[in-house]
TIGU-913836 format. One record per atom (N, C-alpha, C, O): z, y, x. Coordinates in steps of 0.05 Angstrom, whole numbers, plus 5000, padded with zeros to 4 digits. Atoms other than C-alpha are relative to their C-alpha. Layout:
ZYX;...
//
This chain:
501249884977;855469158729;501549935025;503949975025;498950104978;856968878799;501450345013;500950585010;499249634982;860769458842;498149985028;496949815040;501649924972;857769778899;502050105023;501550205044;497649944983;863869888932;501649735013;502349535001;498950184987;867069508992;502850034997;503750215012;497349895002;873969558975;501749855025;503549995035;499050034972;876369219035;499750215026;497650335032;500649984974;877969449100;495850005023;494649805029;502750144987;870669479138;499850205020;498750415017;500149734970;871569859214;497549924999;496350105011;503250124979;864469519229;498450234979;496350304990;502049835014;861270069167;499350195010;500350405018;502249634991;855470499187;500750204987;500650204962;499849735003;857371169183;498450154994;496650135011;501649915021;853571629134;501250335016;503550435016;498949694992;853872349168;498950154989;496750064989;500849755026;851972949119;500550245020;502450365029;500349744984;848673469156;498750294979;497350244960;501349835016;846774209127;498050095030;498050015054;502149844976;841174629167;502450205015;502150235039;498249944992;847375009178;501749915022;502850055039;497150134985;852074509211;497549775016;498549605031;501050184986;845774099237;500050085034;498849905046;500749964979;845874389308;502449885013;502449735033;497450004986;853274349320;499949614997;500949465014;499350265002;852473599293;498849845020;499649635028;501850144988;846873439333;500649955030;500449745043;497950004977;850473699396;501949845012;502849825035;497550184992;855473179387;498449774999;500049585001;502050325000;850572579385;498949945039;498250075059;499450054971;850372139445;496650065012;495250194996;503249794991;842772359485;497649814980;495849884964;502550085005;838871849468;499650004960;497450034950;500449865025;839971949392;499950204997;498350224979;501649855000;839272619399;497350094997;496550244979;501750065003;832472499424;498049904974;495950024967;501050045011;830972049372;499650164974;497850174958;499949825038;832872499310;498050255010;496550334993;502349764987;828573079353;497649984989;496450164977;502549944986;822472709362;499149894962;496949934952;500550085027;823172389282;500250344981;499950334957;500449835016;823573179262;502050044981;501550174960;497949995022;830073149227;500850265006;500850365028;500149745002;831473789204;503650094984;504850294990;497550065014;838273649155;498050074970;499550124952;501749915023;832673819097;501249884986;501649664996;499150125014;836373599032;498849774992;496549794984;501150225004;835172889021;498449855012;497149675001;501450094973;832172749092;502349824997;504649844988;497650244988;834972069117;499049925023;496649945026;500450124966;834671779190;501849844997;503649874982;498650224989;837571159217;499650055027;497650055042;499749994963;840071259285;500149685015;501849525009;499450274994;838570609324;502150035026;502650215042;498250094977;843370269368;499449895029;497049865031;501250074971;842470049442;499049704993;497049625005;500750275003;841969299415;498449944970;498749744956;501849895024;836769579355;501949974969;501049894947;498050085026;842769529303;499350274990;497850425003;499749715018;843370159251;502550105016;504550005006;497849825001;848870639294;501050134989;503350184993;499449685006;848671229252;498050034973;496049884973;501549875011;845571549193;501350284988;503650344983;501249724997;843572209183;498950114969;496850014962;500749975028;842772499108;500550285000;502750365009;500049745001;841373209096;501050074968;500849914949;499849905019;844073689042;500250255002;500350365024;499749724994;844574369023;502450225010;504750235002;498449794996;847474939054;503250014980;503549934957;497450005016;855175049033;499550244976;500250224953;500649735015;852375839011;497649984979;497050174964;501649915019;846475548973;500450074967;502650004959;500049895015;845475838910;500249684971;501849674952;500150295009;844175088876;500949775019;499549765039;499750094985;847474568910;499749654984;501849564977;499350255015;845773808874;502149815010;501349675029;496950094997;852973498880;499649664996;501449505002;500950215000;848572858862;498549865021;498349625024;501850124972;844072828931;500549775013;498649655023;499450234992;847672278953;499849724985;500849514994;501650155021;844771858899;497049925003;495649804986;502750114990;838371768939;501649785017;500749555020;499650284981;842471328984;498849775005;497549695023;500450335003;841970648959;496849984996;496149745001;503250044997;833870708952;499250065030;496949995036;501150034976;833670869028;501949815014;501749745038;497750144970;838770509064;499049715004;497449624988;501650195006;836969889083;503249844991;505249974988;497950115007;842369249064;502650075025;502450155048;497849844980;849169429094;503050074988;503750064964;497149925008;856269629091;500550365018;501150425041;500349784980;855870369107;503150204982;504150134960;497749975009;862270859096;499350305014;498050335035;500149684996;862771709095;500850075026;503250015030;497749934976;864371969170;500050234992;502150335001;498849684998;864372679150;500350144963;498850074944;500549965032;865672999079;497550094989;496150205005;502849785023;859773279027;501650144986;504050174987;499249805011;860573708988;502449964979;504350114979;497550085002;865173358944;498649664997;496549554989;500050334988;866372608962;501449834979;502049604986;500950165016;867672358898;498649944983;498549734971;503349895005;861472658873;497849785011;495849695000;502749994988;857872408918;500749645002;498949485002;500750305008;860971658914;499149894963;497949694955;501150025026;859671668842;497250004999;496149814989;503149904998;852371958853;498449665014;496349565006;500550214994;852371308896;499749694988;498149514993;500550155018;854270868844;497950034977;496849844966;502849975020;848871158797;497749925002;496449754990;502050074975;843971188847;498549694997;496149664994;500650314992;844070368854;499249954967;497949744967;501850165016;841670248780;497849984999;496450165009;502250005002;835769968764;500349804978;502049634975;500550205023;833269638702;498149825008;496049885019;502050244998;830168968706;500549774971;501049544967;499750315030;830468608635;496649945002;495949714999;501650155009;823168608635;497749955025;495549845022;501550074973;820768608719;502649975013;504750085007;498349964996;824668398763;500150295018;498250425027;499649724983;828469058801;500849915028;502349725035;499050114973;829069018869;503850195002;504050445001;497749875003;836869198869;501150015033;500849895054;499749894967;840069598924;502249825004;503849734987;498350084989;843669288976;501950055012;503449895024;498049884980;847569769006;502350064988;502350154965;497650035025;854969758985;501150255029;500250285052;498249794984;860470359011;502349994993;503249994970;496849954993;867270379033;500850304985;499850514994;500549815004;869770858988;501750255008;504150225013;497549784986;872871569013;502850024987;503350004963;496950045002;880571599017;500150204984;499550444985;498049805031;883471878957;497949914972;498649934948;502750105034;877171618901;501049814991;501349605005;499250075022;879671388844;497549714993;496149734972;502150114998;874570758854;499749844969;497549784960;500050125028;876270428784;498450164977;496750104960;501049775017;874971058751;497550084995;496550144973;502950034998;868071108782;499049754998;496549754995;502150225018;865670488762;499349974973;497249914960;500750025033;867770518696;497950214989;497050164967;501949785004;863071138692;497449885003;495649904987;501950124998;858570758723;498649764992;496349704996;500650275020;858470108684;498650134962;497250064944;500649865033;858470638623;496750144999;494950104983;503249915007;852071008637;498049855012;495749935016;502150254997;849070298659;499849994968;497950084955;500250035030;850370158589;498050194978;496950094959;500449815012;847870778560;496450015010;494650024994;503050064986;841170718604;497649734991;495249714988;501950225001;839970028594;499450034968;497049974964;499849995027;840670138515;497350204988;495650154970;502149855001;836170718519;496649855004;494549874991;502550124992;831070298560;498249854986;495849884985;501350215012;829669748521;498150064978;499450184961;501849885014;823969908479;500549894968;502249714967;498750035027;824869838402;498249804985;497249874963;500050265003;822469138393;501249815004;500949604993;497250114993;828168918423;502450154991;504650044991;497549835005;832669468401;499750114976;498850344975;500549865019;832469608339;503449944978;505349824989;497049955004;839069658295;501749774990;504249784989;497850264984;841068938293;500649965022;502749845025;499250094975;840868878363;502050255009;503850205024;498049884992;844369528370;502449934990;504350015004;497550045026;849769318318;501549765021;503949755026;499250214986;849868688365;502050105028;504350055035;498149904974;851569038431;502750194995;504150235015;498449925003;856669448395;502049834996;504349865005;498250235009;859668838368;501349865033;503749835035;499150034983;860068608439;502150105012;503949985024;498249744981;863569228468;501949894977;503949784986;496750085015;868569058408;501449825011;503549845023;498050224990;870368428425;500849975021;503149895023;498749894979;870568588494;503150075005;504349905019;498449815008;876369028485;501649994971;502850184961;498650055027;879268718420;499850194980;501950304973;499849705010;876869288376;499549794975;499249554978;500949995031;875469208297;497450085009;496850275024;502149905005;868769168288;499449884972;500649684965;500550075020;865269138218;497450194996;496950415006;502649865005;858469288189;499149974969;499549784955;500249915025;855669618127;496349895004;495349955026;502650054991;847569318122;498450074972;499350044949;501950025023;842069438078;500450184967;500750424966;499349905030;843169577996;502350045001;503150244989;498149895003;849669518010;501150235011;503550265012;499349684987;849670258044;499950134969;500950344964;499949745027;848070457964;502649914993;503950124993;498250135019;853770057933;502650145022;504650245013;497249814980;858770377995;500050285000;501850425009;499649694994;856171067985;499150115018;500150325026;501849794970;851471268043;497650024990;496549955012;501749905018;845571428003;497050075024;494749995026;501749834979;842471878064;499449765022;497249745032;501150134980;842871328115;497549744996;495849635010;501850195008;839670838071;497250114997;495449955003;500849965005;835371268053;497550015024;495149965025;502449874965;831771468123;499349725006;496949725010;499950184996;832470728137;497749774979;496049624988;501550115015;829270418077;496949835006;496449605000;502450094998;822470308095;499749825018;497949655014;500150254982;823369878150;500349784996;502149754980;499950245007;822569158149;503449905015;504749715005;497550054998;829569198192;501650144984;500650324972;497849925022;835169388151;502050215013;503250185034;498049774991;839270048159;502649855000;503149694982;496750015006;846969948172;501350235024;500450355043;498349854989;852370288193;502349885007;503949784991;498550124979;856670058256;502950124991;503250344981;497349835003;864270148252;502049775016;502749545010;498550084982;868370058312;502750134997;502850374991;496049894999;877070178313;501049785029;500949555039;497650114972;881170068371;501850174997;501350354981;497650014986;887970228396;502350044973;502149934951;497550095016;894870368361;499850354979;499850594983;499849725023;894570768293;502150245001;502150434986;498349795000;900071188314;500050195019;501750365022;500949864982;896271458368;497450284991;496850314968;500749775026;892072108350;496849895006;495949825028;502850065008;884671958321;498850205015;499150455013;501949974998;879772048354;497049844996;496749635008;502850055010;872071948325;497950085008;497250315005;502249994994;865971828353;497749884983;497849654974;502150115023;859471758309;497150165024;496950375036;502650084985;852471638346;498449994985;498749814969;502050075006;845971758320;498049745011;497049715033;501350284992;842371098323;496049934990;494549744990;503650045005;834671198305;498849845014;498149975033;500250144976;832370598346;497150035003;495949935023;502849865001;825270908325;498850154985;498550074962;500049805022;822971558296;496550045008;495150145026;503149915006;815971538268;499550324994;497450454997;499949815012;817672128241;499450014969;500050224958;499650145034;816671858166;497450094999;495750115017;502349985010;811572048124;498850295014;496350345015;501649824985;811472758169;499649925024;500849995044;500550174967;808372308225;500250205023;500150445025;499849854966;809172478297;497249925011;496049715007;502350004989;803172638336;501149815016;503549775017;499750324985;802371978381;501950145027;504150065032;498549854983;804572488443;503450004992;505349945007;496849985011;811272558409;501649744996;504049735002;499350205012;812271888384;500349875028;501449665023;500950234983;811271538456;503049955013;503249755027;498150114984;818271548481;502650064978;504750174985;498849945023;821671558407;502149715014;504549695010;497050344997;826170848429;502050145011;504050005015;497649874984;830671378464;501750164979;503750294983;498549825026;832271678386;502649844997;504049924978;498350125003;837671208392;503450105025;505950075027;497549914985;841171508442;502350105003;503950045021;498349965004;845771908414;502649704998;504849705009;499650215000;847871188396;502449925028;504949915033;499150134966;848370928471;501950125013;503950005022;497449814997;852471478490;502450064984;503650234998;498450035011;857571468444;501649685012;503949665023;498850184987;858370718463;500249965029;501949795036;499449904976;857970908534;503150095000;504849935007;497949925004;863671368521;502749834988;505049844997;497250245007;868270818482;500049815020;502349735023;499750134981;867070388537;502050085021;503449935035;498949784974;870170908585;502950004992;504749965008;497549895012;876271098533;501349795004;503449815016;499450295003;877070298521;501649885025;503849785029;499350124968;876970108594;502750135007;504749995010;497849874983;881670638619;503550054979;505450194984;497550055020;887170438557;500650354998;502650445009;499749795011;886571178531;502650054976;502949844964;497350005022;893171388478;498150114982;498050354974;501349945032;888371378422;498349864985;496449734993;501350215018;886371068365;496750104988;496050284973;502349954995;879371018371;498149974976;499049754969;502850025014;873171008319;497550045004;496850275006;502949934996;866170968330;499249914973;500449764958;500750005025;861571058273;495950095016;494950285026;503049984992;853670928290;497549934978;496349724982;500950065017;849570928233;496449975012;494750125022;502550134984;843670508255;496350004981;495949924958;502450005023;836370578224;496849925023;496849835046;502750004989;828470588243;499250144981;499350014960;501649875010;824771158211;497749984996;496350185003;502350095006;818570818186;498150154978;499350304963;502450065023;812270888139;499149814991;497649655001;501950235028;810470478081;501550204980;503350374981;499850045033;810070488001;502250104996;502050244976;498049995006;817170618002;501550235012;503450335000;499449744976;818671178055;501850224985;501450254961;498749665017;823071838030;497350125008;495550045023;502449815000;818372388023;501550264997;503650344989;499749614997;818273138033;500550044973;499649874957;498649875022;821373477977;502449794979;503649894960;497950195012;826172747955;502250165000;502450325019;497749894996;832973007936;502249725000;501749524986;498050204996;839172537953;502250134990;502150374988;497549885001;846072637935;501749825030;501949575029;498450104990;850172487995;502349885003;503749984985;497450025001;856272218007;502150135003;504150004998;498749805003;860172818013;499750054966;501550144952;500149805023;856972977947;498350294991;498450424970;501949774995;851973537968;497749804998;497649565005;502550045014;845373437941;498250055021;498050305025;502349924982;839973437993;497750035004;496649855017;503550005001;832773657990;499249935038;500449965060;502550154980;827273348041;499450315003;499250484985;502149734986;824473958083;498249855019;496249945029;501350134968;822073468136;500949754992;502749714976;499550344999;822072708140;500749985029;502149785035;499250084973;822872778217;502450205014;503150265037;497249874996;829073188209;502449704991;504649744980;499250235005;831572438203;503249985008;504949874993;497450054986;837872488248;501950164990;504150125000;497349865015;842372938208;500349964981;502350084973;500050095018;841272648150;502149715004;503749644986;498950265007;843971928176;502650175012;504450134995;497449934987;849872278215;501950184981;504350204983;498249915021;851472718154;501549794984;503849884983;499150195005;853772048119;502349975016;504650045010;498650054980;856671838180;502750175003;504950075003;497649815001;861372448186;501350094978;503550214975;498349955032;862872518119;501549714993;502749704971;498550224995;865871808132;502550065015;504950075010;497949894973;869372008189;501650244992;503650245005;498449845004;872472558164;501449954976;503350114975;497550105017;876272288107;502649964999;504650024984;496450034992;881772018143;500850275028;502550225045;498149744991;882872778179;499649865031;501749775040;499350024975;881372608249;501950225017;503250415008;498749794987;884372968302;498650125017;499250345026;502649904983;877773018342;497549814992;497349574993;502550125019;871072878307;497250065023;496350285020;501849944992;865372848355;497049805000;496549575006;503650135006;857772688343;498250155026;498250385034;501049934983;853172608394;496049844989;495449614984;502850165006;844872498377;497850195015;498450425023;502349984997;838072618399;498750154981;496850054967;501049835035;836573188342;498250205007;496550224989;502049845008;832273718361;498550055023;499850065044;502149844981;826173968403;501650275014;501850375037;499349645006;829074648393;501450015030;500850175048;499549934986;833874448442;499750005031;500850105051;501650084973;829774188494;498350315011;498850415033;500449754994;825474888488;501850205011;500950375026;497649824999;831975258494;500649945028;500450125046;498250004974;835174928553;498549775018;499349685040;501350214978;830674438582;501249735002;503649775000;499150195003;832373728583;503149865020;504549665017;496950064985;838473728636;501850134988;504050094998;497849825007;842474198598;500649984970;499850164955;499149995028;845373988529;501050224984;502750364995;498049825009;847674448483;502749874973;502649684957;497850155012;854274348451;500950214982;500350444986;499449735015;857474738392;503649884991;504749664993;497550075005;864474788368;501850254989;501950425007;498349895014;869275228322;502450065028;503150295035;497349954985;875275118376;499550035027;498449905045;500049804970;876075608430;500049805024;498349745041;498850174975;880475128475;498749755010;498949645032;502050274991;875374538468;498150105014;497550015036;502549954998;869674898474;501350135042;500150075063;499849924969;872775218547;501049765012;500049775035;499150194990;876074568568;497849874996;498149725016;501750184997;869774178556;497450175017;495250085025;502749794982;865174738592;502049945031;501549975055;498550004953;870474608661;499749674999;498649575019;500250304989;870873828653;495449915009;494849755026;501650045000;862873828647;498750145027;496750065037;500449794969;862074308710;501749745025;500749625044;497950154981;867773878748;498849684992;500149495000;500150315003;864773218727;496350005009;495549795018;502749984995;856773418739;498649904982;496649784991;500650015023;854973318669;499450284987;500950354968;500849665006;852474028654;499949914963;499049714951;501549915020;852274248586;501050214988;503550214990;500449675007;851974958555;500550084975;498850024959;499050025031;855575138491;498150224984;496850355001;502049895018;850975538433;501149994973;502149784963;497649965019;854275808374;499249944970;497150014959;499149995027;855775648309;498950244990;500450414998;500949725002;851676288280;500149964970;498849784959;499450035031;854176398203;497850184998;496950044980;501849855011;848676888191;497849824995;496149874978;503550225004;842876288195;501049784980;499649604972;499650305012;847575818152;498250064974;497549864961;501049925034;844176168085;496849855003;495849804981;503050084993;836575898114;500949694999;499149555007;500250285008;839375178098;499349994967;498049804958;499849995028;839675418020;496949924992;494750025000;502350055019;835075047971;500250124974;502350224964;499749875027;832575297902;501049764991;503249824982;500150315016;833174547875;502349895003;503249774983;498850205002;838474227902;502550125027;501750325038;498449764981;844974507956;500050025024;501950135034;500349984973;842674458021;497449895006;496849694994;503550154987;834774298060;500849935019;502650055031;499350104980;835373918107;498250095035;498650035059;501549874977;830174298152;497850204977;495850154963;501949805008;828174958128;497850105015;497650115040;502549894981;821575248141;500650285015;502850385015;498849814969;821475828198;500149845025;497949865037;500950124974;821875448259;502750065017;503749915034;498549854980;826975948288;502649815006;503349644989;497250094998;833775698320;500549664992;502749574985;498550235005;833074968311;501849825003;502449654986;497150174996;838774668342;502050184984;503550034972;498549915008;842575128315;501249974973;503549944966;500450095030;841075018242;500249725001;501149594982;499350245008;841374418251;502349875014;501949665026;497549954989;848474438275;501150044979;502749884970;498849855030;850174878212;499449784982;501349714969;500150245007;847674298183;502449734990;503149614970;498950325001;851573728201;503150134995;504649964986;497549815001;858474348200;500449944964;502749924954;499450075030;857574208121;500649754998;501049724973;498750304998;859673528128;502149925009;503049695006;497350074990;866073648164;501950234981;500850434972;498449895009;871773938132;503149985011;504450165021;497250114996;878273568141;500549995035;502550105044;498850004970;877973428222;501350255014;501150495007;497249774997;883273828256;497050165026;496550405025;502149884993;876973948305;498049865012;498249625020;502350214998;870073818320;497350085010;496050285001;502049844992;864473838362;497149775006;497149555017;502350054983;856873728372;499349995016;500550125033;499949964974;853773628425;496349884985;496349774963;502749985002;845473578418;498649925027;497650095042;501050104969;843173138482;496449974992;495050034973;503649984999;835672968505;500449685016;498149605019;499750244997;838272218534;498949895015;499449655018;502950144990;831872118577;500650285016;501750495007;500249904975;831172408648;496649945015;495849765030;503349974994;823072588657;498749895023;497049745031;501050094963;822272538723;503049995025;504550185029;498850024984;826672218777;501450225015;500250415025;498549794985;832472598807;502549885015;503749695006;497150204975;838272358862;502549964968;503550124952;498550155017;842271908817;499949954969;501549854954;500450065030;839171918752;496949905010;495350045022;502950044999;832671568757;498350054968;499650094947;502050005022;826571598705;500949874977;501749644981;498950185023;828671378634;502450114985;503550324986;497049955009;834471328596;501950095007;502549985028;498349904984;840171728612;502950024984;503150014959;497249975010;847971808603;500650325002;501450435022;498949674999;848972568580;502550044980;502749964957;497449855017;855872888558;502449785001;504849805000;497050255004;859372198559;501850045019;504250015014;497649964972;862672348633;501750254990;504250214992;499449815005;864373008610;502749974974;505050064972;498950085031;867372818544;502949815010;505249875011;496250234986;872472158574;501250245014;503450335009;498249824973;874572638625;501850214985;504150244993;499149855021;876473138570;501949894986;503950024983;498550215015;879672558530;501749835028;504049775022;498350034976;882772318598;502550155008;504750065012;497849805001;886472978609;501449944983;503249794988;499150045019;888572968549;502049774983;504049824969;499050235016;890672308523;500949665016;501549445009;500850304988;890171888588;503849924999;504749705007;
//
């Protein structure tokens, strides 16, 4: 990803002034008449996400003019400045007055400027910024090269993305970054012992495997990331109404975000020895499909009855973490695209995350507030684990009831960890519905900012 940042010196950069309805009078006051005038008679009000270009006496850009909210409002989007680069025109423009916070809001700016063009071209923004004194400008790119990554991965529709090609771009990020990479494909997921991933995977004419990335120095403390990788969820033989099915290429996202996130850890030489674990599939129909009531024995060793065929994603990540937890991490986290439930629950900006440990669970609720990565913890509830129990076989993989589905299916994937010292879910939605200042339409990077930054404190 090119930067959007002038890191040079640039006195000649248009100045970006951030007015509230509050502070617009006093600002306006200080403007020389005839801009005055012009911002009057154009109606600028400081309305959040209003922009003006103040012209110059020799019709150059002097000035611009970008509204946001009140300091006292009640919601304040810390991202607004992520409309930038879609209005500005080409330019070298630079902060004259603070926002609300100014490395917020240059980040928001680096977000802001993606655009996907693999299959039109994108008209890509031109406007680059000097960035405010004291931003960490390395830091924000790498965020922003990471949830390019995580976006574009999402985007690509699952004719192009399906779990060789993801296996491929992981392989890239390895070598990148000198990591171990190695891959488990096809029959040989029975002969290694993943049973469940093969199993969801099977029917497809592409072949299930399971990704496995290692980086840094073994004597640094493990940490494990494992990505749901569905690069398309028919929903098996319990098909998905076509409504449901239409923006399934984003089931992979847990995926994208995870390698988002190693990108970030990788880049910024983190003190830890890293694992990613992405067990890659396509949830198809044919002749061959799992079926409602199949029982598996997993790789843990727990016996699994079929409640659902489109309860697909805890099934491949149960494997997955029962990998991962063998060698005792020290932080075990899985991130996928798993339930409706929690989209009903919290709406698609607000993940919910779950977790046994106090100190994570509050340290990852302040880095996710302080980084603008929202997401909302939801508990571990031992009274619903007994509604996984089968008569047949020791766990369903989606009992009937309806009630609490992220949750259960949390309790879920909690039977598959044992050994990690600690460990948390996180239940994203990866896709951003409708356009908002710095996340556009599509694919999205959720929890990964939140998460490095956590693993930053921590280990940087």
């Amino acid at each position: 990803m090119h930067s959007v940042f002038e890191t040079a010196a640039a006195t000649s950069a248009i100045p970006i002034t951030f007015a509230t309805k509050a502070t617009w009078d006093a600002i306006c006051a200080e403007l020389p008449a005839p801009a005055q005038q012009f911002a009057l008679a154009n109606g600028f009000a400081a309305k959040p996400g209003a922009c003006l270009t103040l012209p110059a006496a020799d019709g150059q850009i002097a000035q611009v003019l970008f509204g946001l909210e009140n300091e006292t409002s009640k919601f304040r989007d810390l991202f607004r400045p992520g409309l930038l680069p879609g209005l500005l025109p080409p330019g070298i423009y630079r902060f004259a007055n603070a926002p609300h916070d100014a490395r917020l809001a240059a980040l928001a700016f680096a977000l802001g400027s993606y655009r996907f063009g693999r299959y039109r071209k994108a008209d890509a923004s031109e406007a680059r910024l000097v960035p405010p004194d004291g931003v960490d400008v390395a830091d924000i790119m790498r965020m922003a090269e990471a949830a390019a990554l995580a976006r574009d991965l999402i985007n690509t529709p699952s004719n192009d993305m399906g779990p060789e090609e993801l296996a491929q771009a992981a392989q890239q990020l390895a070598k990148r970054f000198g990591a171990d990479f190695t891959c488990v494909i096809g029959d040989e997921l029975l002969r290694q012992n993943f049973p469940l991933i093969h199993a969801v995977g099977m029917a497809s004419s592409r072949a299930p495997r399971l990704i496995d990335l290692t980086w840094g120095d073994p004597a640094h403390p493990k940490v494990t990331l494992v990505g749901k990788g569905v690069c398309f969820d028919t929903g098996g033989l319990d098909l998905k109404p076509s409504g449901s099915m239409l923006i399934m290429k984003k089931d992979m996202g847990g995926a994208a975000n995870v390698l988002a996130l190693a990108l970030m850890v990788m880049d910024a030489g983190l003190k830890v020895r890293l694992r990613v674990l992405i067990p890659a599939v396509e949830n198809a129909v044919a002749g061959n499909a799992f079926r409602p009531l199949d029982i598996f024995t997993s790789r843990k060793g727990l016996s699994v009855e079929i409640g659902n065929t489109d309860a697909e994603g805890r099934l491949v990540l149960a494997d997955a973490l029962a990998l991962a937890d063998e060698e005792k991490p020290d932080l075990l986290i899985d991130l996928g695209t798993l339930t409706g439930a929690a989209r009903v629950a919290l709406g698609p900006e607000l993940p919910p995350f779950y977790t046994d440990d106090e100190t994570l669970a509050q340290d990852l609720a302040a880095r996710a507030k302080q980084e603008n990565d929202p997401l909302w913890r939801l508990p571990l509830w031992p009274p619903y684990d007994s509604w996984l129990d089968s008569k047949v076989a020791d766990i369903n993989n989606a009992p009937s009831g309806g009630f609490a589905g992220s949750i259960v299916c949390a309790l879920f994937l909690q039977r598959f960890v044992e050994a990690a010292k600690s460990w948390l879910h996180v239940d994203i939605y990866g896709w951003t519905p409708s356009a908002r200042p710095a996340r556009p339409e599509g694919g999205e990077c959720q929890a990964a900012r939140a998460i490095y930054k956590l693993l930053s404190d921590r280990y940087g």
